[in-house]
C-alpha positions in Angstrom: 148.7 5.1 277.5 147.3 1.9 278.3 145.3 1.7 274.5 149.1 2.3 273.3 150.4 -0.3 275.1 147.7 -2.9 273.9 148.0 -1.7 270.0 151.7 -2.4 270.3 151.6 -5.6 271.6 148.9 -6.9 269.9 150.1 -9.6 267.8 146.9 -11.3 266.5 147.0 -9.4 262.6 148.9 -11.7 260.2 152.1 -10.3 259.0 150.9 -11.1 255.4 147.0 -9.7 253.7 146.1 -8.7 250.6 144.6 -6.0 249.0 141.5 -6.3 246.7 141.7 -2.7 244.4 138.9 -0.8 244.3 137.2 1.3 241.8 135.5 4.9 242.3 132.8 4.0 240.5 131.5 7.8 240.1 134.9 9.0 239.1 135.4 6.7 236.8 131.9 7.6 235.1 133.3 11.8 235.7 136.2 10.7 233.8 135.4 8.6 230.8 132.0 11.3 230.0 134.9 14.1 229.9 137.1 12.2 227.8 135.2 12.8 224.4 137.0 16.5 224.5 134.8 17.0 221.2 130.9 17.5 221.4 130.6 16.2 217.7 131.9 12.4 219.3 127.9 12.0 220.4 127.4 11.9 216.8 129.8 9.7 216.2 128.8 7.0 218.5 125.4 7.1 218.1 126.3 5.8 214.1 128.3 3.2 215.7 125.6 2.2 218.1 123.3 2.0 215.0 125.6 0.0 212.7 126.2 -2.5 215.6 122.5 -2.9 215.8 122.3 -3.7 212.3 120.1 -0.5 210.9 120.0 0.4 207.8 118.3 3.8 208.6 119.3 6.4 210.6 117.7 10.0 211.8 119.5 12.7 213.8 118.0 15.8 214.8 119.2 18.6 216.3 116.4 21.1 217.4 116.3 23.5 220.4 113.0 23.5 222.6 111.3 25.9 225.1 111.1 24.1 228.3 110.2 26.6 231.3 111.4 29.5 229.3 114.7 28.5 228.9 116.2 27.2 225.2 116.8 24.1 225.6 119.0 22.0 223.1 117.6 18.4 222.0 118.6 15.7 220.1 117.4 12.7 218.5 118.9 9.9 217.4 116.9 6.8 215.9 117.4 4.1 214.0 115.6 0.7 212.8 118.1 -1.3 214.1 117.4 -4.8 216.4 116.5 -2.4 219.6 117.7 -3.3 223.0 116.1 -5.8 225.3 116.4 -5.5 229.7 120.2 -7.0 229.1 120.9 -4.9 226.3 119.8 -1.7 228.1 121.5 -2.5 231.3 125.1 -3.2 228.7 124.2 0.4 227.1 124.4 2.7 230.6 126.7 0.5 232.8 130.3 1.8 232.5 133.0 -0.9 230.0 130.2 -3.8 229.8 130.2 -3.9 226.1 128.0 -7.1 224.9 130.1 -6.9 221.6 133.5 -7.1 223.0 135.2 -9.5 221.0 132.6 -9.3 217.8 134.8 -8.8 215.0 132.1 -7.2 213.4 130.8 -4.7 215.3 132.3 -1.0 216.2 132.2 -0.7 220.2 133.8 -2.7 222.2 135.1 -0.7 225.4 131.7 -0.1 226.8 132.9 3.6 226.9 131.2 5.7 224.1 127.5 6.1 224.8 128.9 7.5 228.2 129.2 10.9 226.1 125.5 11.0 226.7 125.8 11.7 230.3 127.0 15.0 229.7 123.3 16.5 229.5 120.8 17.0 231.9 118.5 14.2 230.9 118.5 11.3 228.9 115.6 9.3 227.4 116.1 5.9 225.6 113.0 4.1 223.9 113.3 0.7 222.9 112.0 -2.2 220.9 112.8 -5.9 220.4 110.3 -8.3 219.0 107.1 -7.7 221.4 109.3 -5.9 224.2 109.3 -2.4 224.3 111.2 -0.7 227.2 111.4 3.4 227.9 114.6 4.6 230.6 114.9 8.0 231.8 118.1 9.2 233.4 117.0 13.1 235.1 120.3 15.7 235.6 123.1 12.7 235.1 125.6 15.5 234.6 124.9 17.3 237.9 124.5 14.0 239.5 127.9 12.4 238.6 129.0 15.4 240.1 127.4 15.0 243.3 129.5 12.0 243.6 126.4 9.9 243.0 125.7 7.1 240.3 122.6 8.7 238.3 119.5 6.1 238.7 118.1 5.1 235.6 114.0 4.1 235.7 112.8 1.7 233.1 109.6 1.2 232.5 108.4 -2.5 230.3 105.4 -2.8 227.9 104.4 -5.7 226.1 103.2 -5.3 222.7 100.6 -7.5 220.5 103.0 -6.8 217.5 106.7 -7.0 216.9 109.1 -4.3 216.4 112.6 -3.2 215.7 114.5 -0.3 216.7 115.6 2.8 219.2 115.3 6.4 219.9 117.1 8.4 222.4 116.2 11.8 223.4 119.4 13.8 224.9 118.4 17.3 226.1 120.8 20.0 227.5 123.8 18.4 226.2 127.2 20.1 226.6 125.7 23.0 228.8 123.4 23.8 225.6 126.5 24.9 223.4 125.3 24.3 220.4 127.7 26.3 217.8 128.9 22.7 216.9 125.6 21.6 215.8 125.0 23.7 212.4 124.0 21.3 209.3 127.1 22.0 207.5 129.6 21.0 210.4 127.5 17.9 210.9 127.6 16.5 207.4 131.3 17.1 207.1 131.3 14.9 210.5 129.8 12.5 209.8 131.1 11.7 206.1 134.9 12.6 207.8 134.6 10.8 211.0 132.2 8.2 211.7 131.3 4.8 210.4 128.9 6.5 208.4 131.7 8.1 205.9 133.5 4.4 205.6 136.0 4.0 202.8 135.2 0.6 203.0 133.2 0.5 199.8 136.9 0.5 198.0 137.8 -2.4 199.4 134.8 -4.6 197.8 132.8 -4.3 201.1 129.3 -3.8 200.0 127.0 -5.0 202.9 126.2 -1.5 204.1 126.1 0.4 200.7 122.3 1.3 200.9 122.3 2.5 204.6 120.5 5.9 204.6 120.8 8.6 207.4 118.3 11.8 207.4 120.1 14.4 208.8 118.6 17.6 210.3 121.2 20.6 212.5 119.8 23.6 213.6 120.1 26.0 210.8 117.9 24.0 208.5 114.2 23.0 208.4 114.1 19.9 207.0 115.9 16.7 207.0 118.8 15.8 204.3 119.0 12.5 203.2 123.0 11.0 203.0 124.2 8.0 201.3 126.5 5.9 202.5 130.7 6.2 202.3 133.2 8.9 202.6 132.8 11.2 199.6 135.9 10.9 196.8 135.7 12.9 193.7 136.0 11.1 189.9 139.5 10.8 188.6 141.1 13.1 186.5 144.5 12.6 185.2 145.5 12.8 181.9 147.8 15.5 182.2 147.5 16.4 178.2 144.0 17.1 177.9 144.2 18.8 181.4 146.9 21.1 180.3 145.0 21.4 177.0 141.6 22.3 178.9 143.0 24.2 181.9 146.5 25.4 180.8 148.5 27.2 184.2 145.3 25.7 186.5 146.2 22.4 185.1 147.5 20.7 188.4 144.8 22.0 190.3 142.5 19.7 188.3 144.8 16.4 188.8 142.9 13.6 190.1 144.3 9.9 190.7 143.3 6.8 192.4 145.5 4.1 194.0 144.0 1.3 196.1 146.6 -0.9 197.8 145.9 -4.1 200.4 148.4 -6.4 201.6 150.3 -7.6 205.4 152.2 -6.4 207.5 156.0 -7.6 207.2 156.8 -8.5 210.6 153.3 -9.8 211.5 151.7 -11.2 208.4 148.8 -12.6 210.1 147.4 -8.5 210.5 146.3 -7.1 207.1 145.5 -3.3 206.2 143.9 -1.9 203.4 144.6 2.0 201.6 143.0 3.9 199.7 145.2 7.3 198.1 143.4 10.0 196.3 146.1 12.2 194.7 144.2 15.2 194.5 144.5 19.1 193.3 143.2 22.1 195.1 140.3 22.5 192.3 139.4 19.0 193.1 139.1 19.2 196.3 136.8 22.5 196.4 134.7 20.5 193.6 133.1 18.1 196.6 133.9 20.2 199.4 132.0 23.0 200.3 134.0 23.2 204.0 137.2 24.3 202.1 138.4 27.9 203.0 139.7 29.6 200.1 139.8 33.2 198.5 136.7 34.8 197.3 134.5 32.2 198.8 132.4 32.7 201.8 132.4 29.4 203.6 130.7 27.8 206.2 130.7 28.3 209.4 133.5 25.5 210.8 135.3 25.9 207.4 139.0 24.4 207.4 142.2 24.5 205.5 143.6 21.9 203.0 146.7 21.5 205.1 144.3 21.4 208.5 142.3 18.6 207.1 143.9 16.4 204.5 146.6 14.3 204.4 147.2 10.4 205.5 144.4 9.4 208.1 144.8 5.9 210.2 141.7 4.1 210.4 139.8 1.4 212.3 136.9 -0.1 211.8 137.2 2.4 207.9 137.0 5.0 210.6 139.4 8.2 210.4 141.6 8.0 213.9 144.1 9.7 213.8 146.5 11.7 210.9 150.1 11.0 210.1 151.1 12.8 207.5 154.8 13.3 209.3 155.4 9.7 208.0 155.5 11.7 204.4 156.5 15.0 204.8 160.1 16.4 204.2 159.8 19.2 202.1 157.0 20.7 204.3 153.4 20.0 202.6 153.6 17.2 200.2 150.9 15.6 202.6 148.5 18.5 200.8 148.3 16.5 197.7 147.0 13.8 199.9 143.3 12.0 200.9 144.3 9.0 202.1 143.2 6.2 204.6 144.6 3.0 205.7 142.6 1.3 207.7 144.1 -1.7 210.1 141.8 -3.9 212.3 144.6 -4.2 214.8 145.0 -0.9 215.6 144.9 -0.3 219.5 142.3 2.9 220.3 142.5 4.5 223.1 139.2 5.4 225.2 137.9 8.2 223.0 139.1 6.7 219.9 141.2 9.9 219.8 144.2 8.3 218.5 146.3 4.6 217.8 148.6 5.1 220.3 147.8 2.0 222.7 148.7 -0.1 219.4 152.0 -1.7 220.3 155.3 0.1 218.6 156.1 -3.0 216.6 152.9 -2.8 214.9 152.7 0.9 214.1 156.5 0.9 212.8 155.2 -1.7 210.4 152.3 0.4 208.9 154.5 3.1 209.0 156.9 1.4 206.7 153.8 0.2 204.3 152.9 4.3 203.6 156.3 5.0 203.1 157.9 2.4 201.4 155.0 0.8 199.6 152.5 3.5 198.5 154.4 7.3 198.7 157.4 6.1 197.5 156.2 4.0 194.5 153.6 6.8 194.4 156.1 9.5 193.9 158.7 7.5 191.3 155.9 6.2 189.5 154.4 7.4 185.8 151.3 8.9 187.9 153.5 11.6 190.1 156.2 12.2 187.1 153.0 13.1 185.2 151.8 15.4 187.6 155.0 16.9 188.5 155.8 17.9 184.6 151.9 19.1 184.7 153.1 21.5 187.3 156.6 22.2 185.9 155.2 23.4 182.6 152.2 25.1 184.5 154.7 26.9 186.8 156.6 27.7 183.5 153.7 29.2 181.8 152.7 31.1 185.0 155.9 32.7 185.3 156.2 33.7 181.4 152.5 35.3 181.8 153.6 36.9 184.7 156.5 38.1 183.5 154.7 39.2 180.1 152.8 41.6 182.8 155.4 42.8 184.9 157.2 43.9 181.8 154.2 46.2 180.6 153.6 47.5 184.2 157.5 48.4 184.5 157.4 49.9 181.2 153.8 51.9 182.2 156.0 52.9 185.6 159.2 53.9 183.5 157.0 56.4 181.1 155.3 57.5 184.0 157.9 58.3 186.3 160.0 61.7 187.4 163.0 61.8 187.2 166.4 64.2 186.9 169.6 64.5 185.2 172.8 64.7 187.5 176.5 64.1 185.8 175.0 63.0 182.7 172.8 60.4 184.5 169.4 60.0 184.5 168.1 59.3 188.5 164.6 58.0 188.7 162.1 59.0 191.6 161.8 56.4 193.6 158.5 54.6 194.5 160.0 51.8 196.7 162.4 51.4 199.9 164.2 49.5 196.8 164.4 52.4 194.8 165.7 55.0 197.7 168.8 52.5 198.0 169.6 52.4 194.2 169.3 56.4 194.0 171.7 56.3 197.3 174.2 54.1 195.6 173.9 56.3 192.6 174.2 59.6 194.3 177.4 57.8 196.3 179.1 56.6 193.1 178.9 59.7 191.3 179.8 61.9 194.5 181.3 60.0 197.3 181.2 63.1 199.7 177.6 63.3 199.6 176.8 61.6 202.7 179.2 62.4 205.5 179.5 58.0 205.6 180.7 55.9 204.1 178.8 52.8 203.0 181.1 49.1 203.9 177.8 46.5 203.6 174.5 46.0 202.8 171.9 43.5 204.0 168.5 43.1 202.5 167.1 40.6 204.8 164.7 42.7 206.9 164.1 45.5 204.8 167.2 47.2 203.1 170.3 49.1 205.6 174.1 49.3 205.9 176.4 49.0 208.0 178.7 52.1 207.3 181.9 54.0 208.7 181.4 57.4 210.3 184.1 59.2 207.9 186.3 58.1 204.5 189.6 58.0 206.1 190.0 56.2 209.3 190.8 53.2 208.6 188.0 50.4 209.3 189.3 48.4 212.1 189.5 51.8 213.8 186.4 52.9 213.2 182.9 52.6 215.1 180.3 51.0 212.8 177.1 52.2 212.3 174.1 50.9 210.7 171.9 53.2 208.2 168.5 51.9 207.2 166.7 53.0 204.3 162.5 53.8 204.3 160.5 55.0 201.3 158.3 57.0 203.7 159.5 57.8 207.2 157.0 57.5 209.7 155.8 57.8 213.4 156.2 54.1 213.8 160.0 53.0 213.0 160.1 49.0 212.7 163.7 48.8 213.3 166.0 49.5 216.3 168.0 53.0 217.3 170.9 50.9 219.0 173.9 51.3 216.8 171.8 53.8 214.2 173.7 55.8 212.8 171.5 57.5 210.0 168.0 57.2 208.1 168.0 57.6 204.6 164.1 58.0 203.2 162.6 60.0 200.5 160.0 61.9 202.4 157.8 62.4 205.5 155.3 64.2 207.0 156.7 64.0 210.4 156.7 67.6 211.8 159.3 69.0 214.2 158.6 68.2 218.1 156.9 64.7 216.9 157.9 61.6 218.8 158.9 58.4 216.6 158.8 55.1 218.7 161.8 52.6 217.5 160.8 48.4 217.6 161.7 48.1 221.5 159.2 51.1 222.0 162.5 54.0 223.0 161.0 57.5 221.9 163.2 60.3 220.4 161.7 63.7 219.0 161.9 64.9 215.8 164.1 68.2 215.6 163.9 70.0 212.3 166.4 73.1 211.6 166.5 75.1 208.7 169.7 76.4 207.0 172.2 78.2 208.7 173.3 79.9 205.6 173.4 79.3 202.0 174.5 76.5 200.6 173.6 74.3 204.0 170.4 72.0 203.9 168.0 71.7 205.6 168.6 69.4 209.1 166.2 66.4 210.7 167.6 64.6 213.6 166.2 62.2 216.1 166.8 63.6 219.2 167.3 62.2 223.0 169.0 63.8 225.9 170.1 60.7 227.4 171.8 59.9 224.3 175.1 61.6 223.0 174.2 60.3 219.3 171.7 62.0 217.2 170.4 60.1 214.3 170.2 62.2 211.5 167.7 61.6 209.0 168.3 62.6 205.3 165.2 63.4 203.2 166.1 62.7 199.9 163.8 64.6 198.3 164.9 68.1 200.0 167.8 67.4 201.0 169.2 66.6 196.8 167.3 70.3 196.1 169.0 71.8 198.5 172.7 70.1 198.0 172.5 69.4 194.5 170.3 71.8 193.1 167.9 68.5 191.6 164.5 68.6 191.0 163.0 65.5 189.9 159.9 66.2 187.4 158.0 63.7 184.7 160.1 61.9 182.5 158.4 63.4 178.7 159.2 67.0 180.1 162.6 66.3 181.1 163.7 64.3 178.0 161.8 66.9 175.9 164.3 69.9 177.5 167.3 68.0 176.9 
């Protein structure tokens, strides 16, 4: 009581302090390796790291090693860039101190990327600058980091008589060992997709880098593959005459055009952006792409689609961020004609570089209004598009006319091979098609209106083919209880349509066999019940059948049922007409 008494009326603390923030240093390390959702991002960032150290030679190997008998994964990364001295080491594991923050002409900037590398269970980082050579080890900084500990990073110094340029870091057990990421194929298409090694600068007369070489080797292949430099474009193709000449009803897919386009923004002239569009067809495309999925071809491993890859890409540093390609599309996939960049040095990443979106609004409404307004729209009324639009017009037109050419001789083959029978001086036609059941029933209900004890009010094609239909032909339809019928080729166990409000199935045959159960599309059950004729002249009866329901659903088999009612036997077409 007394302690109480003294806290209360102690009066010594000021009634104003302050509050320094602090930072949980290990957290903050937890969350910015996690970050890069996307194993491939090492990748990425190493190529940055090695542009920024002005290399013009880069190896990356992916390779998995027996350590204690357990597969281990490993990778490489070197480069013969200007290495790291003790400053330049301590910049490349502390967490946002990036020596080039503020260096137009480097990549990183946020101190954040080569934090992806702690995701492993060691990390090895050999060094040279000049005479200096330094080696640092980092042991388990995944588990570490998640002991709520900073991993410790020992650096050992060597002096060296000559001078030398360059780094290597060893990464091994990176992202738990997962390495289904790491195949050749996927890493090529990364890299010339998504790193600073697949630039488009080199449209924008930006040569310096041009002869940069990286040897790439993933872990399906033996040996290493050299890659030049820039994101890979195919050659243009668009004169739409020879193309429709050479390729006829493929012509389109062929179509290959060029615009480059660089310029300000309107509201903030001082920022500048530069674009390159590729109007491309789908033959074009698979002509340099070998991660395409399309029919008959057995892709990759990691293959994509058009509409998941291409489009409008924003870009910083000529680096693909982030897509856009709602800033074009109305009709649904115009953005598929599309591989495009515009690259903006004033775009805002976030941490990851994931996407643009701590770029201020103004800015982005701006860029928005330079795809739409300046490039798609003059794009799509210019000569170019009206080119390739009659390209496909007269390419959809031939297309149709051959296809209709062939539907013709395979309707005709159908016709001559076809049974059919002769009924009030008609000819009815067997039917091959839930189509064809319908037209026979509105046949067979024109001719004899009594045939069905309904009588047919509406028809709906949307799902299939039914009716909606009136129990009898003489109460009047606002007193009458409506009734669907739906209409089947071939009837079978599995019904893909409801029993509420059924009031008939119309099909032309089945193999379901009295006592079996048919399940309706909300999974009810009714059992087949299959009657023969009373007495002559009566046909043969198939209901759906449950107790709990007062309604049976009949089901009329067209093909017994007209036998037996009608006396009509449908038989081949040159036998028929031959009798007659």
């Amino acid at each position: 009581m007394n302690l109480l008494n003294d806290t209360l009326n102690d009066t010594s603390e000021s009634n104003e302090f302050t509050i320094r923030p602090k930072v949980d240093e290990t957290q903050e390390f937890i969350e910015i390796a996690n970050d890069f959702s996307n194993p491939l991002e090492l990748v990425r960032e190493a190529i940055s790291n090695a542009f920024d150290a002005r290399a013009n030679k880069i190896w990356i190997t992916f390779d998995v090693v027996r350590e204690y008998g357990e597969s281990i994964l490993e990778i490489r990364i070197k480069d013969n860039g200007k290495g790291m001295d003790k400053v330049g080491l301590q910049s490349f594991f502390d967490l946002g101190n990036s020596l080039r923050r503020g260096d137009d002409e480097t990549i990183g900037e946020k101190g954040h990327g080569t934090k992806v590398y702690l995701n492993s269970r060691s990390i090895e980082v050999i060094t040279q600058k000049g005479r200096e050579k330094h080696t640092a080890k980092v042991n388990e900084p995944f588990r570490t980091l998640h002991n709520r500990q900073i991993p410790i990073v020992q650096v050992t110094k060597e002096i060296h008589d000559v001078s030398d340029y360059g780094t290597e870091i060893i990464i091994k057990g990176y992202n738990n060992n997962r390495r289904d990421k790491f195949t050749h194929e996927i890493l090529k298409d990364y890299i010339y997709w998504f790193t600073k090694f697949g630039s488009v600068e080199l449209h924008f007369e930006k040569e310096e880098l041009k002869d940069t070489k990286l040897f790439l080797k993933g872990l399906n292949r033996s040996n290493y593959e050299e890659l030049s430099f820039g994101h890979v474009f195919p050659a243009e193709n668009h004169d739409v005459s020879k193309l429709f000449d050479e390729y006829l009803v493929k012509a389109p897919e062929y179509y290959c055009k060029k615009i480059v386009k660089t310029g300000q923004l309107k509201n903030s002239p001082e920022i500048k952006y530069e674009a390159v569009f590729y109007i491309e067809g789908n033959k074009v495309k698979q002509s340099y792409n070998n991660m395409l999925r399309r029919k008959g071809y057995q892709a990759p491993t990691g293959a994509y689609t058009v509409q998941e890859r291409y489009g409008i890409w924003l870009c910083k540093d000529y680096i693909p961020i982030q897509r856009k390609n709602e800033w074009i599309t109305y009709k649904g996939s115009e953005y598929t004609k599309f591989h495009a960049f515009i690259n903006c040095q004033d775009l805002r990443l976030t941490a990851n570089r994931g996407s643009v979106d701590n770029t201020p609004q103004e800015i982005i409404d701006d860029i928005k209004d330079v795809v739409y307004k300046e490039i798609y729209s003059k794009i799509v009324e210019g000569d170019d598009w009206r080119q390739l639009e009659w390209l496909e017009e007269e390419a959809d037109g031939y297309r149709t006319t051959e296809k209709e050419k062939k539907d013709f001789e395979w309707r005709k083959n159908k016709i001559n091979k076809s049974n059919i029978a002769k009924y009030e001086g008609l000819t009815l036609v067997e039917p091959t098609r839930e189509s064809g059941v319908f037209a026979l029933t509105i046949q067979l209900t024109t001719i004899k209106p009594d045939i069905f004890p309904f009588q047919i009010l509406d028809y709906d094609t949307h799902s299939g083919i039914d009716v909606i239909v009136k129990g009898d032909h003489t109460t009047p339809i606002y007193q009458s209880k409506l009734y669907y019928v739906e209409f089947k080729q071939y009837l079978q166990n599995n019904f893909n349509h409801s029993f509420v409000n059924l009031h008939s199935i119309i099909c032309w045959d089945t193999d379901i066999k009295h006592g079996d159960i048919i399940e309706d599309i909300n999974k009810d059950k009714r059992k087949m019940i299959i009657t023969a004729p009373a007495t002559p002249g009566n046909h043969t009866k198939y209901f759906l059948d449950d107790p709990t329901y007062p309604h049976k659903i009949e089901v009329y088999v067209l093909k017994h049922y007209l036998k037996e009612k009608l006396n009509l036997e449908f038989r081949p077409r040159s036998s028929v007409e031959v009798h007659s």
